[in-house]
C-alpha positions, -999 to +999 in steps of 0.1 A: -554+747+539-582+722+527-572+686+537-573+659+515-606+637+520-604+602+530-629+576+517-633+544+537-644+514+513-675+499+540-676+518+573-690+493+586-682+476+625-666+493+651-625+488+630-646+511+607-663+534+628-633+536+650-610+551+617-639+570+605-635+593+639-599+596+638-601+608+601-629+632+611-608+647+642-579+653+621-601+676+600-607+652+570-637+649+555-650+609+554-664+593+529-677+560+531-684+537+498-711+511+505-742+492+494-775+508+492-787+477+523-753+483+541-757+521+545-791+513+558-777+499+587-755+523+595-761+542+631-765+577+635-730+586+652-713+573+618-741+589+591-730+621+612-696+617+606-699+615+569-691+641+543-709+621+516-711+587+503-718+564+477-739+536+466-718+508+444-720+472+436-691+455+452-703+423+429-690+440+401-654+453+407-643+470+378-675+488+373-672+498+412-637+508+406-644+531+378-672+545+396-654+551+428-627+568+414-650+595+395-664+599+434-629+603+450-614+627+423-648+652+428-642+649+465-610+658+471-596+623+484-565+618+490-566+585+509-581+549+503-587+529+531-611+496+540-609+472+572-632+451+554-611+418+539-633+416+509-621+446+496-587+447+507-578+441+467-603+467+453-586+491+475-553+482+459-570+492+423-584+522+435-550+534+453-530+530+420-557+548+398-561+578+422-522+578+425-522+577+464-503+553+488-515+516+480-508+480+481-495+466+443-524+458+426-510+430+406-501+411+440-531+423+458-552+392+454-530+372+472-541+386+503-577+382+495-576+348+476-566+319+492-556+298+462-538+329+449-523+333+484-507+299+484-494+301+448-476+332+461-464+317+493-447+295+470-436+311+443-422+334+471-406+304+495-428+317+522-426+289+544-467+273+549-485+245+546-486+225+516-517+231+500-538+217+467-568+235+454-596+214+444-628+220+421-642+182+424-649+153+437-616+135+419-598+162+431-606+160+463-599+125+465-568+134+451-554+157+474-560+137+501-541+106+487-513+128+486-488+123+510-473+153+517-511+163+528-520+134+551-543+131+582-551+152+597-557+179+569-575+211+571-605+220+544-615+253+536-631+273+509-608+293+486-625+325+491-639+326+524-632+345+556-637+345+592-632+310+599-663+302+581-665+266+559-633+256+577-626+219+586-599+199+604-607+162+588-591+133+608-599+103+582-610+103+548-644+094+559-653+131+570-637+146+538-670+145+513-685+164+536-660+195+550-656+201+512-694+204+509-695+227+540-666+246+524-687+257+489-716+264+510-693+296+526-699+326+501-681+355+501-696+391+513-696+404+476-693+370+454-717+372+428-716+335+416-709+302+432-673+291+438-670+252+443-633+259+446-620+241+479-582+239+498-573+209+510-540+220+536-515+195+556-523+202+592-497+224+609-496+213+644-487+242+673-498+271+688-516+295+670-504+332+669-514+365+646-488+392+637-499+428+636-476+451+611-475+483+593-458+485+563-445+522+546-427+523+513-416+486+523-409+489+555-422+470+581-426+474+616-442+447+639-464+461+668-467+431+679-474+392+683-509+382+696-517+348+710-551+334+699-575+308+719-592+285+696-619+259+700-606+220+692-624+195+673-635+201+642-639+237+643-613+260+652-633+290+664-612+323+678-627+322+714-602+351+720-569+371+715-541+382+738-511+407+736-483+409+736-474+375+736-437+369+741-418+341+721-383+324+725-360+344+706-354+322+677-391+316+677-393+350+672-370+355+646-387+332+627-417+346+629-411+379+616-388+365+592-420+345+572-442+373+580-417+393+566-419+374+535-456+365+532-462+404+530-439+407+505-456+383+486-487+394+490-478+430+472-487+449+511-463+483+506-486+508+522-509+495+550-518+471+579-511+434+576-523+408+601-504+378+597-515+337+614-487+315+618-486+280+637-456+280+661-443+242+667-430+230+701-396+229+681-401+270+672-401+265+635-435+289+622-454+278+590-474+310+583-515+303+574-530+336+561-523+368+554-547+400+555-538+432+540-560+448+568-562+458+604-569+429+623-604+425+634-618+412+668-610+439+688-573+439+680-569+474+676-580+481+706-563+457+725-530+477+708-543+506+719-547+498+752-514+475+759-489+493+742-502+531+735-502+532+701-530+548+679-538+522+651-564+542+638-539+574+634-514+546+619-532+539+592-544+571+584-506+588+585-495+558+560-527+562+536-517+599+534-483+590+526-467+607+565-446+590+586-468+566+612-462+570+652-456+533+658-436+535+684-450+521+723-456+543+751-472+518+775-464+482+783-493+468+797-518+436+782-551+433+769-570+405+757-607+401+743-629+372+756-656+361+729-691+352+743-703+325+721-735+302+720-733+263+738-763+254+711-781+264+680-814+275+687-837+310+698-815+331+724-839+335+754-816+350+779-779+362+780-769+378+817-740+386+831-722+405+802-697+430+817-706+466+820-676+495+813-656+506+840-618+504+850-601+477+833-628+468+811-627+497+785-650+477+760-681+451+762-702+451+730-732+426+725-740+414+693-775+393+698-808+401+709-830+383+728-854+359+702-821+359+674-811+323+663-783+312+674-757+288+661-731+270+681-695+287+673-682+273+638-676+306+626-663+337+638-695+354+630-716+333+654-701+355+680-729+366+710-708+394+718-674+400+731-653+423+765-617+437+767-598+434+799-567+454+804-539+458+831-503+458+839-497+425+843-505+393+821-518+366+849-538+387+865-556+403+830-559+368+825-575+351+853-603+385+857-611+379+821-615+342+828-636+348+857-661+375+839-664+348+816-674+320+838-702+347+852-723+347+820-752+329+814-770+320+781-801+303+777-813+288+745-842+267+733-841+244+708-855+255+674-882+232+657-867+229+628-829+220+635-798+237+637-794+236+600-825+261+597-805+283+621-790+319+609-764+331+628-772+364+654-772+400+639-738+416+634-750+449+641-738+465+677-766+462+696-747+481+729-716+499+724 
């Protein structure tokens, strides 16, 4: 029997490559859709795992989406699937023209769009920030005269991702510019400006993700992962921990606005990764939603802490089967992010982990002689280990300590940080 082909929308990253081989040791045939420049970069290992591929413009969705689904129906595919954010809602599209398990299209930009994404929350009484999009300067002013927005507020670009363009503002007087740095951020595949800009009340607390799977509209949370951010201005993931273990009520209302921020995002059929704010009094104000895999290593640290296959997961519910999403192990991982003290020319980086027991993965993004940038972005990562074991404190503290044993050098550049690109995201070591 000839099994249906899957077709992965980017295969780019290791979330990408890590689902490609799953698909392709199951016996399905992988297809990846991708830009002419983007399947440059792709390595060996993955152009070796492809059946075929094609070459689309992601700028211009409904022509890729037409295009795409010719592809798919000539190849036999029977499963849509993308860990890339940007095209979480063109997967949607292409799920509910090809007939195969999907996410509802009509909802689907809510998970993608961050003005659309609060609308929803609302419409949906998802409990989350209160929130005002803004597209100028008497806008902006505005929101933040608005007293249910106050000080601090957080700024962000409607359409972003990754952290990037996002600002906590104490005072009016740094507002001009977070909005400024907020339509500079462009998205992967925008293909005109968007001077659109959120301006969000601060939700003070601890910052957690949510990891779900959702079949037919059924969800079932693997898990709750704690996340260490950078203060200031900034709030850079410096790394993520699981499982993290919350009061029960705290708890309860966590998966209860997860719960109903996938909902209103239109998630049916697929991974969801879910940032709330949990406040010393337990109550959870949920911040975004993905209708994705989470990315930073997440799926490994799953894999790893409690024994379940995410990559299997989310091929079993794009082929419509029943998803083994049950845990077999109860241990802890978490995922230490190396980042840059400066912006300037990398000129050493020693002391990076190797692989060996307990530290199942160390990748390294930057090369000696990249630019660097300071972390204000997730993508300003240097590179990134996973540390594993049976018991939290001790994962902990030997992740800490690898840390501490790093060393980065860089120069200054000549002309300023603001000349400054940030390092390659292509694995340089696995």
């Amino acid at each position: 029997m000839t099994l249906p082909g899957v077709l992965l929308l980017d295969a780019a990253g290791p979330e990408a490559g890590a689902l490609a081989t799953a698909a392709a040791a199951r016996g399905h045939q992988v297809h990846a859709a991708t830009t002419a420049a983007a399947y440059e970069g792709y390595g060996p290992q993955l152009k070796d795992l492809l059946a075929g591929h094609i070459v689309t413009d992601f700028t211009r969705p409904d022509r890729a989406l037409a295009e795409l689904a010719a592809y798919a129906r000539r190849c036999g595919v029977g499963a849509v699937l993308t860990v890339n954010e940007y095209l979480t809602e063109l997967a949607a599209h292409l799920c509910a023209e090809l007939g195969v398990p999907g996410n509802d299209p009509g909802r689907a930009r809510a998970a993608r769009d961050k003005a659309a994404m609060a609308e929803a929350f609302a419409a949906a009484g998802v409990r989350a920030p209160y929130t005002v999009l803004v597209r100028d300067e008497d806008g902006l002013r505005a929101a933040l005269a608005d007293p249910r927005v106050g000080f601090p507020c957080v700024i962000k670009p409607a359409a972003g991702a990754g952290s990037a363009g996002v600002s906590v503002v104490s005072g009016p007087a740094g507002a001009a510019a977070a909005a400024d740095a907020a339509r500079r951020v462009a998205g992967m595949y925008a293909s005109g400006g968007d001077l659109r800009v959120l301006v969000q009340a601060y939700a003070a607390g601890t910052e957690y993700s949510v990891e779900s799977f959702t079949q037919g509209g059924t969800t079932t949370h693997l898990t709750v992962t704690r996340k260490q951010v950078t203060g200031g201005a900034n709030r850079v993931e410096t790394g993520h921990s699981l499982p993290a273990h919350l009061p029960p009520a705290a708890e309860t209302a966590v998966y209860r606005e997860t719960e109903a921020a996938i909902r209103a995002a239109g998630i049916q059929h697929g991974a969801s990764h879910t940032e709330v704010i949990v406040a010393a009094d337990g109550r959870c104000a949920v911040i975004e939603i993905g209708a994705r895999l989470a990315a930073g290593q997440i799926g490994l640290l799953i894999q790893h802490a409690l024994g379940v296959d995410v990559w299997a997961a989310l091929l079993d519910v794009a082929l419509g089967r029943p998803a083994a999403l049950t845990p077999t192990a109860h241990g802890y991982a978490t995922v230490r992010f190396v980042t840059s003290p400066r912006a300037g020319r990398l000129t050493s980086l020693s002391g990076l982990p190797t692989v060996g027991p307990g530290v199942p993965f160390v990748r390294r993004r930057a090369a000696i002689g990249d630019l660097v940038h300071e972390p204000d972005a997730n993508g300003h990562r240097l590179g990134s280990f996973v540390v594993t074991g049976p018991d939290a404190a001790e994962v902990e503290e030997r992740a800490d300590t690898l840390l501490r044993q790093i060393r980065i050098h860089v120069e200054p550049h000549p002309n300023g940080p603001g000349q400054v690109r940030p390092a390659s995201t292509s694995a340089i070591a696995p």
